[in-house]
C-alpha positions as CSV (number, residue, x, y, z in Angstrom):
1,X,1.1,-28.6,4.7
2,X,0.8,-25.5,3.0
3,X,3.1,-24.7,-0.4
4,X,6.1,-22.0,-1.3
5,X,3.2,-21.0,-4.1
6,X,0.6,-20.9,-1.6
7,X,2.7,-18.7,1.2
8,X,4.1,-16.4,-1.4
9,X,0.7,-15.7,-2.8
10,X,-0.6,-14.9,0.9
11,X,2.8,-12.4,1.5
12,X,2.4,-10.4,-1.8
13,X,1.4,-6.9,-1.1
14,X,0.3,-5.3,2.2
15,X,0.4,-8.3,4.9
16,X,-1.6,-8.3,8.2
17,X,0.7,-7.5,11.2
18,X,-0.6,-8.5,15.0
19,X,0.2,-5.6,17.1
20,X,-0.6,-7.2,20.7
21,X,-3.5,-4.8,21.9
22,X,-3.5,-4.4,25.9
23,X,-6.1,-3.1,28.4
24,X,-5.1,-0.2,30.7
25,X,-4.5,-2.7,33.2
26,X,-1.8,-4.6,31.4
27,X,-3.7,-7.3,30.9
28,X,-4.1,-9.0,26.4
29,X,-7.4,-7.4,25.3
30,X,-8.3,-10.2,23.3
31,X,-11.5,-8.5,22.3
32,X,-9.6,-5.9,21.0
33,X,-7.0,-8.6,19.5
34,X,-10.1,-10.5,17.2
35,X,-11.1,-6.9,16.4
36,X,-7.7,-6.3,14.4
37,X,-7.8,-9.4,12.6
38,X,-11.8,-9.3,11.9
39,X,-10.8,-5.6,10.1
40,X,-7.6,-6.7,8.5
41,X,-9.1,-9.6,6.9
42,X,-11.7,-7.5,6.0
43,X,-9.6,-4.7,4.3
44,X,-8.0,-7.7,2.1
45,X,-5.1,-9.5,4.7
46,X,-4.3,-12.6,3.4
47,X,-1.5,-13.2,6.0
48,X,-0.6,-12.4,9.4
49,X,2.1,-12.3,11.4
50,X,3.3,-12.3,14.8
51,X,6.8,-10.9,15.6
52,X,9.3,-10.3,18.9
53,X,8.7,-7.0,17.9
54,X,4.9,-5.8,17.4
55,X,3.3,-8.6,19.2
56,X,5.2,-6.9,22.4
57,X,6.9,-10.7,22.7
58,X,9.2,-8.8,25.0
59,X,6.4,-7.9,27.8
60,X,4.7,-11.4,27.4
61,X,5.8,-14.4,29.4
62,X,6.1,-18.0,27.4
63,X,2.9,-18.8,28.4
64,X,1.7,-16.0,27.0
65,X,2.8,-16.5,23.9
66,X,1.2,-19.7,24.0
67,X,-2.0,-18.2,24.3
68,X,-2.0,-15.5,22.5
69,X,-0.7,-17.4,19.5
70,X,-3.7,-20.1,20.4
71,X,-6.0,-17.3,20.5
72,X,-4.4,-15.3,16.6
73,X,-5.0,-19.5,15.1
74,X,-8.3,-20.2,16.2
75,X,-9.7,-16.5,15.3
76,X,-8.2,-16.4,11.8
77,X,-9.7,-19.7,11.7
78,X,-8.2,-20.3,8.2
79,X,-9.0,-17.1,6.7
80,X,-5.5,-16.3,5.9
81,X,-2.2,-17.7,6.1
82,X,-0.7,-17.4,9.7
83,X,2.6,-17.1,10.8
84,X,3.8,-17.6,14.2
85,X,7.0,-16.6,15.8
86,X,9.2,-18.0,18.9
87,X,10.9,-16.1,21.3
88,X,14.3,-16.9,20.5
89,X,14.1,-20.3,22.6
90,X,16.9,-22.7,22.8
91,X,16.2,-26.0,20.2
92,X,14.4,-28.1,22.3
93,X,12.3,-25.4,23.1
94,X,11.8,-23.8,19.9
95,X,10.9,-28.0,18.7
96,X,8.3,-28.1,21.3
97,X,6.8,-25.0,19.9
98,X,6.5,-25.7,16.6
99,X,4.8,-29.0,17.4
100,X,2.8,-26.8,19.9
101,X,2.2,-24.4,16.7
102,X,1.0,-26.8,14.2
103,X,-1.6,-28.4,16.4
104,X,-3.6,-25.1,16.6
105,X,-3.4,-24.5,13.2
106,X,-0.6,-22.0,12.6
107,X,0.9,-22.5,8.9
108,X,4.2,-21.3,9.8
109,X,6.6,-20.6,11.9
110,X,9.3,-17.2,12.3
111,X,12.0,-19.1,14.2
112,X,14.5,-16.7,15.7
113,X,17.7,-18.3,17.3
114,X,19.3,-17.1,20.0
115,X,22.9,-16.1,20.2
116,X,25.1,-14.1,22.6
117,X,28.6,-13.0,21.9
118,X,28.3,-14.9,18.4
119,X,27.5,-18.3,20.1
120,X,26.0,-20.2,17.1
121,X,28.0,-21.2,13.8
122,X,26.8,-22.1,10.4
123,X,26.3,-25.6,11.3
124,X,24.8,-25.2,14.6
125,X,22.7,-22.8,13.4
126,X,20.9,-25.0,10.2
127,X,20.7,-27.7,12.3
128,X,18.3,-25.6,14.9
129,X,16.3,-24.5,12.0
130,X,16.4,-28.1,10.3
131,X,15.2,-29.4,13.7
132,X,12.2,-27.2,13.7
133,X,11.4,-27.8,9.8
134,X,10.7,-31.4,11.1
135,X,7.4,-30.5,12.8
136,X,6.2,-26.9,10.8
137,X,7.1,-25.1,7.7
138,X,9.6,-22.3,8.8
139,X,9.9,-18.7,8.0
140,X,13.5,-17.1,8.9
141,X,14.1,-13.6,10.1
142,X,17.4,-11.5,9.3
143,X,17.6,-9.5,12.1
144,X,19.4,-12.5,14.0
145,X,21.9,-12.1,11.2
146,X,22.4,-8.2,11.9
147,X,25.7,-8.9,13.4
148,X,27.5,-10.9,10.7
149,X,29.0,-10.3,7.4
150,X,26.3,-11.1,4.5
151,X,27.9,-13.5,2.9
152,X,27.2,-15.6,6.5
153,X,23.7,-15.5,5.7
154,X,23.9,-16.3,2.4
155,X,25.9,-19.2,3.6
156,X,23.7,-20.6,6.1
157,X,20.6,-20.1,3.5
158,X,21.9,-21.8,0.6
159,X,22.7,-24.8,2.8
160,X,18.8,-24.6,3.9
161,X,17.6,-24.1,0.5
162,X,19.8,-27.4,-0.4
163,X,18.8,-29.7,2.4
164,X,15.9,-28.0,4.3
165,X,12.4,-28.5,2.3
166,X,10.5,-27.6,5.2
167,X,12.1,-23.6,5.3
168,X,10.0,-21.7,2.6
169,X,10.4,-17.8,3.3
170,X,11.9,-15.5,4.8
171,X,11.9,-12.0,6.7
172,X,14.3,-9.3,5.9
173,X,14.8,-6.7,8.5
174,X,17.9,-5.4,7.7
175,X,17.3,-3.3,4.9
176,X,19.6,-1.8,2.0
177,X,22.4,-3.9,0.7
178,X,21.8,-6.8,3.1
179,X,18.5,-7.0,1.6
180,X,19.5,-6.9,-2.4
181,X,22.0,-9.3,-1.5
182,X,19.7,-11.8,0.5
183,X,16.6,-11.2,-2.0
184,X,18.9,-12.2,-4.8
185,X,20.2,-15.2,-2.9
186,X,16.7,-16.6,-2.0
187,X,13.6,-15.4,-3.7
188,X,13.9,-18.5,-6.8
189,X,13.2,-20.8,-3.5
190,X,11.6,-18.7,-0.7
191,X,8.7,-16.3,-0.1
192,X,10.5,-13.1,0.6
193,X,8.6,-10.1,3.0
194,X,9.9,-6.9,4.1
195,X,9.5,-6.1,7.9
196,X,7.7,-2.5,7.7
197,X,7.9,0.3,6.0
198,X,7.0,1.0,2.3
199,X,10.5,2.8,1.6
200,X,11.9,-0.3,2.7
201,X,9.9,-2.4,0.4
202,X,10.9,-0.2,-2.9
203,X,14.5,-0.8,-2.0
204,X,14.3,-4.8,-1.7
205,X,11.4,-5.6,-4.6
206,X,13.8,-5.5,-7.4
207,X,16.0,-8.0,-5.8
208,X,13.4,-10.0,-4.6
209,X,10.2,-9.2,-2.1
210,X,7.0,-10.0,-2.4
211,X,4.9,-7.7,0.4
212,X,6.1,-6.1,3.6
213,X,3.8,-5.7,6.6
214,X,2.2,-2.6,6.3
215,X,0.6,0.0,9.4
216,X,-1.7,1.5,7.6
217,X,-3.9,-1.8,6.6
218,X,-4.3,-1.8,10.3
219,X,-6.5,1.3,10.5
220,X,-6.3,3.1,7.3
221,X,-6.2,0.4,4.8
222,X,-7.0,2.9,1.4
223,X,-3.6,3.7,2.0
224,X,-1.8,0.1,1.8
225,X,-3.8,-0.4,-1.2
226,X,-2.9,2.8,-3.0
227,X,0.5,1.9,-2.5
228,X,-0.2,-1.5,-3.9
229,X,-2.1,-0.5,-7.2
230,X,0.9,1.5,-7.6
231,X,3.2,-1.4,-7.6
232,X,1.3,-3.1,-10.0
233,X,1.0,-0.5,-12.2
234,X,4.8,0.1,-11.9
235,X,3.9,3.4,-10.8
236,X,7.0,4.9,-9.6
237,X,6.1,7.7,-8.8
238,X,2.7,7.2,-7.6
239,X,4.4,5.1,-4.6
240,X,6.9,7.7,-4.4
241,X,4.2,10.0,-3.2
242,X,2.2,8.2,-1.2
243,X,5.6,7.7,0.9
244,X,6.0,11.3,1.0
245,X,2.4,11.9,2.3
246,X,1.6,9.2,4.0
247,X,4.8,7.2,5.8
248,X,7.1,9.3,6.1
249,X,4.6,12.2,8.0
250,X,2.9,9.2,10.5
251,X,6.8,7.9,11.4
252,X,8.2,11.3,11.8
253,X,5.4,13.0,13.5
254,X,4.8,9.6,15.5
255,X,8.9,9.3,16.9
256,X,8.5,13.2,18.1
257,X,5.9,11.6,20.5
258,X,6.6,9.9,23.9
259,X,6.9,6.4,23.2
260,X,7.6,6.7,19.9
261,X,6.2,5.5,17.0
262,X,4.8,2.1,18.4
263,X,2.8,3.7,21.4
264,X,1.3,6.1,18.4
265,X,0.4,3.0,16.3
266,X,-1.5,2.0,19.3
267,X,-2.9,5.1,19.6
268,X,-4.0,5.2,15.9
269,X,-5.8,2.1,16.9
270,X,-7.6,3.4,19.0
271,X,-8.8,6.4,17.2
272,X,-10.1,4.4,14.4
273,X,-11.6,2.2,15.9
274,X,-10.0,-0.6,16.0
275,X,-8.5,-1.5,19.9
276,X,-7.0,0.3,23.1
277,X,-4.2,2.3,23.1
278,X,-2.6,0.6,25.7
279,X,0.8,-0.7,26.3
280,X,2.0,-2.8,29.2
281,X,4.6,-1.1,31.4
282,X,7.2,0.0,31.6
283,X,6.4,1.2,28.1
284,X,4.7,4.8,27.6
285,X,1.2,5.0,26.3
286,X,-0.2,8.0,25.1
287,X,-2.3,10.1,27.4
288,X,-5.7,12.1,26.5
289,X,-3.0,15.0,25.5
290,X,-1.1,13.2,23.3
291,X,-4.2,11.2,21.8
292,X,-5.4,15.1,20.8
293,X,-2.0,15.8,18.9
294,X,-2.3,12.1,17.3
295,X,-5.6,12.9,16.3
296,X,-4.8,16.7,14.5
297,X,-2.1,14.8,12.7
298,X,-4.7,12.6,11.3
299,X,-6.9,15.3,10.3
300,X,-4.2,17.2,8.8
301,X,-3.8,14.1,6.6
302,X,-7.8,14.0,5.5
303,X,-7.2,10.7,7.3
304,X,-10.2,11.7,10.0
């Protein structure tokens, strides 16, 4: 069973995030999957994790999930801390999982509850997560919290922190005052991470964040760790930049795109080297066109 010491240590800085790569036929490209883990942990991941989100949980069927988080556990092969992440199953479900998760190896689980029309309380909801914590150490994510007051959250974590031993960090997605608020509530107990973006990151790490999972370590990891020696240099203004030259041109120039910026982080993939630009339909991935635009924005950067 793996420590809070031990998963803090593995979220600190630029974390490995597992961006489900797809063949043009819609089919997982699990060559192209071990590919992006072989080069993360090679450009210094010590985590990685699989979200609702990036992974694409939303084109995969459960069984799917099963595999492919079968497949992220036995090629990290304890090479860094994985996280695993449910796909907003009922309890009994989201139980079997997390057995299902810890046999293959996974060292955590991001358990996201389900709700409609604000379905689950306080109780009901540290019971799911208690439930859960029974069979694998479990990360939370805020984003299920997006439509409640903070002090809701705060609620149902304190409780956890009090009577859960088996919850030990945490995900914030919801940025600004949510996530000064929660970082100050949790970080003493929790392993704290920011869910993208290095702007994001500045704006929780006083309050409490350890890393946030980072783009650029996917393809352009010099980047990520710029950003990082900054950091640890308390080098304000040094990260300051780097936002200004780096993140903030690749999200901007990347949302003007079709597809946004996720199809054009799977296009960056692809340009460096890394995996296929594909997406399953009905999402958009870029065309030869488009891949010609992503790949002048690069070079505008010095990045190619």
């Amino acid at each position: 069973m793996i420590s809070i010491e031990e998963v803090r240590e593995a979220l600190t800085g630029p974390v490995g995030d597992i961006f489900t790569p797809f063949n043009r036929d819609g089919t997982i490209d699990y060559h192209g999957l071990r590919n992006l883990i072989d080069f993360d942990i090679a450009a210094g991941a010590k985590a990685f994790i699989l979200t609702m989100g990036d992974s694409k949980y939303t084109l995969l069927t459960d069984d799917e999930v099963v595999d492919l988080t079968k497949a992220v556990s036995e090629h990290v092969a304890g090479r860094a801390v994985v996280v695993a992440a449910d796909r907003t199953w009922a309890t009994p479900k989201a139980v079997d999982f997390a057995k299902y998760a810890s046999s293959i190896g996974a060292d955590l689980l991001m358990v996201k509850p389900p709700d409609f029309a604000g379905s689950f309380t306080e109780d009901t909801l540290v019971e799911h997560y208690a439930s859960v914590a029974e069979h694998i150490q479990v990360m939370l994510v805020t984003n299920v919290f997006a439509d409640r007051p903070v002090q809701f959250a705060i609620g149902v974590m304190e409780r956890l922190i009090d009577n859960v031993s088996g919850v030990i960090a945490l995900k914030e997605d919801n940025m600004d005052e949510f996530a000064r608020r929660i970082g100050l509530a949790v970080h003493d107990h929790w392993a704290v991470i920011c869910g993208g973006q290095k702007q994001n990151f500045l704006n929780a790490f006083p309050y409490g964040c350890d890393g946030y999972m980072s783009s650029y370590l996917m393809f352009k990891p010099e980047i990520a760790h710029s950003f990082w020696e900054s950091v640890k240099m308390e080098d304000w203004l040094g990260a300051r930049n780097i936002i200004k030259k780096f993140d903030h041109p690749l999200y901007d120039f990347g949302n003007s795109l079709p597809g946004r910026y996720d199809a054009s982080l799977h296009g960056a993939l692809e340009l460096f080297g890394v995996a296929k630009r594909w997406r399953r339909k009905p999402f958009h991935s870029l065309d030869d066109s488009e891949m010609e635009k992503l790949t002048d924005f690069f070079k505008g950067l010095s990045l190619l």
